[in-house]
C-alpha positions in Angstrom: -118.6 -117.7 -162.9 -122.2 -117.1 -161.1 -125.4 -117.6 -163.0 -125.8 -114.2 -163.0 -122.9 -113.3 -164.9 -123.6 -115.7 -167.7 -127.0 -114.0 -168.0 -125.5 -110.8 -168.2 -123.2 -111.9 -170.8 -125.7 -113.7 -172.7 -127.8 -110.6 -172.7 -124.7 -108.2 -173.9 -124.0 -110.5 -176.6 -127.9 -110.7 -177.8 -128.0 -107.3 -177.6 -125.5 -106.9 -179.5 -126.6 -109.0 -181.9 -130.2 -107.5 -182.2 -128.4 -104.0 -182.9 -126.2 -105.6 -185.8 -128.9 -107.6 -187.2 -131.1 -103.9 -187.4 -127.7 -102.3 -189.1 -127.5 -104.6 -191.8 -131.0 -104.8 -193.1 -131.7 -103.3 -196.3 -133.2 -100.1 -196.6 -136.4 -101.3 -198.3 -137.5 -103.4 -194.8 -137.0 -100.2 -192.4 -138.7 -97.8 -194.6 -141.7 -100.5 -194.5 -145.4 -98.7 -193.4 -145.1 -101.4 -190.8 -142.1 -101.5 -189.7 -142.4 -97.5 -188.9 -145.4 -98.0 -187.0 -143.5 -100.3 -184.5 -140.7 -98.4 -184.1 -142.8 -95.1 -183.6 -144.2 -97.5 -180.7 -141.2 -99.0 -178.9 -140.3 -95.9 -176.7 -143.3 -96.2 -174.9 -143.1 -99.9 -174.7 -139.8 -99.4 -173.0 -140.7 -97.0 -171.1 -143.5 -99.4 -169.7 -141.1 -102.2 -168.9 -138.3 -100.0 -166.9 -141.6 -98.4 -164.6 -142.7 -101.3 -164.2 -139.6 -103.1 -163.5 -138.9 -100.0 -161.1 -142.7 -100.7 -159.3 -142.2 -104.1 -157.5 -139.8 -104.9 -155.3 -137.0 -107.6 -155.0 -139.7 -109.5 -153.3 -142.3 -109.4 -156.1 -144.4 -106.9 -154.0 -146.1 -104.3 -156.0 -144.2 -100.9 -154.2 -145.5 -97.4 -155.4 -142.6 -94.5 -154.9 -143.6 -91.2 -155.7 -140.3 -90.2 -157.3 -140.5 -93.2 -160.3 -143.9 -91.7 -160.6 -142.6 -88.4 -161.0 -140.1 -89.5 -163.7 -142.8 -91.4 -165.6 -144.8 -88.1 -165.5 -141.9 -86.4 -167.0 -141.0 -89.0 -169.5 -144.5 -88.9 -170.4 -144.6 -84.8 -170.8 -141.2 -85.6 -173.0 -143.0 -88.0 -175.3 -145.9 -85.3 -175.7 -143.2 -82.8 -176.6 -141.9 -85.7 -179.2 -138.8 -85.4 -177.6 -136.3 -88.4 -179.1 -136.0 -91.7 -177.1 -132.4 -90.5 -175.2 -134.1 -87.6 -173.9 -137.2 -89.3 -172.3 -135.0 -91.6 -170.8 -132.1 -89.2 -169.3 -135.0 -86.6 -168.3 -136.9 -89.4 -166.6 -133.8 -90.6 -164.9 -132.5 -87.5 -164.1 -136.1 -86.4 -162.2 -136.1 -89.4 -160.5 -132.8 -89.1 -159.1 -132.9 -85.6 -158.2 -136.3 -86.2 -156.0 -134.7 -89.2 -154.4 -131.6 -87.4 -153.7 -133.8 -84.4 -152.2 -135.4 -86.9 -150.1 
């Protein structure tokens, strides 16, 4: 087994874990003024992290493409619409692919 794929398992199982831990907290803690004003905040956080994840190449060279551009102005137009995280992220994706296939 590579590196790699202990990363990527260590990553499933975290995630996993992160999810459960959020199911089982009591209702109290998620309906905190706080905690709602992080959560109305993580979409666009990441958002942030898959452009710019998406911007710089596998040589840690900053590489502008007009179509992850185009999906990020999308995402962004869903997010003005207050469109719900899934959206954003399948209309972003779904721009993004269709300009690149075009192309």
């Amino acid at each position: 087994m590579t590196a790699l794929w202990i990363a990527v398992i260590i990553a499933a199982v975290g995630s996993y874990a992160l999810k459960l831990a959020g199911l089982s907290l009591p209702e109290s803690i998620l309906n905190h003024p706080t905690v709602q004003r992080i959560a109305h905040y993580l979409p666009i956080a990441m958002l942030s992290a898959l452009v710019i994840t998406e911007l710089f190449d596998g040589g840690q060279r900053f590489a502008v493409d007009w179509t992850v551009l185009a999906g990020l102005a999308a995402a962004v137009l869903m997010l003005i619409l207050k469109r719900g995280l899934l959206v954003v992220f399948v209309v972003a994706v779904a721009v993004t692919a269709v300009l690149r296939l075009l192309t």
